[in-house]
Every structure is written in C-alpha cells, then in structure tokens.
C-alpha positions as CSV (number, residue, x, y, z in Angstrom):
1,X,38.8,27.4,85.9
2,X,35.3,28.1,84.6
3,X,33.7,31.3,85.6
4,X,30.0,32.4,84.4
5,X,30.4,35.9,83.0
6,X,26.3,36.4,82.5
7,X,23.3,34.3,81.6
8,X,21.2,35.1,78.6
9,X,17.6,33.5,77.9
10,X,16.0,34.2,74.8
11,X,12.1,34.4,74.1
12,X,9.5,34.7,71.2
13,X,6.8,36.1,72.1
14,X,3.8,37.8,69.5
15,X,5.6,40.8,69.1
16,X,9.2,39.5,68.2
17,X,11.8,38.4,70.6
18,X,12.9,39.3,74.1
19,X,16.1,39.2,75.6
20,X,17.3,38.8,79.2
21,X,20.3,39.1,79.9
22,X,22.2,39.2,83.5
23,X,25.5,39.5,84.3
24,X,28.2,38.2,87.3
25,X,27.8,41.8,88.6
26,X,24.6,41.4,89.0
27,X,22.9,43.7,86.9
28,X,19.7,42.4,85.0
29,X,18.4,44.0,81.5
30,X,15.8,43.1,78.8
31,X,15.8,43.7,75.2
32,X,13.0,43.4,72.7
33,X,12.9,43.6,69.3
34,X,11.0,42.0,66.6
35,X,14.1,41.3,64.5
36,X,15.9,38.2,66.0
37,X,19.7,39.1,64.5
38,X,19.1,42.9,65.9
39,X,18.2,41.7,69.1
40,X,21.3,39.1,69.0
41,X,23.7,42.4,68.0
42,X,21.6,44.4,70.9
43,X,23.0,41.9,73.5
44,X,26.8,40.8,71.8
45,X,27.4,44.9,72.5
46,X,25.9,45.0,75.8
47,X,27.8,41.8,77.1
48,X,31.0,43.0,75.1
49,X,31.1,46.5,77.4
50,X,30.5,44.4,80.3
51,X,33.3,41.9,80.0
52,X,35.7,44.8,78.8
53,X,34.6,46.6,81.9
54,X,35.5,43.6,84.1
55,X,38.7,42.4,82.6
C-alpha cells in the first residue's frame, strides 16, 4: 500500500532556489539557498530525521 510520507516543491527564484517541503505529520518548512545541490542535501537530512522519527 502506498503512503505519502511528505511533498516537496522546488523553486528558482532571483536569489537561488527555495524549498518547501511538508510532511504526513503535518509540519511545513522552507529552505533557501542559492546553491541547488546544498539546498537538495538541506532537505534529504530534514526528510531523513522525519521518516526515522516515524518508522
């Protein structure tokens, strides 16, 4: 069975990238950076406490 563990929606905007990224639990953060692989490792660490958190 498929279950969403978070959704993630990535932006470029003038000053780099911005992240948003909520979770099944309901919690809601944004990242920015202008470095798109820092901002991808910003949110892989975020959603990998979550997950560990919740299993």
């Amino acid at each position: 069975m498929e279950e969403t563990l978070c959704s993630i929606e990535i932006v470029k905007d003038g000053k780099g990238y911005k992240a948003k990224v909520q979770t099944s639990l309901g919690r809601y953060v944004e990242y920015r950076n202008e470095d798109f692989e820092n901002l991808l490792q910003q949110v892989y660490e975020d959603i990998q406490e979550e997950i560990e958190t919740t299993i």
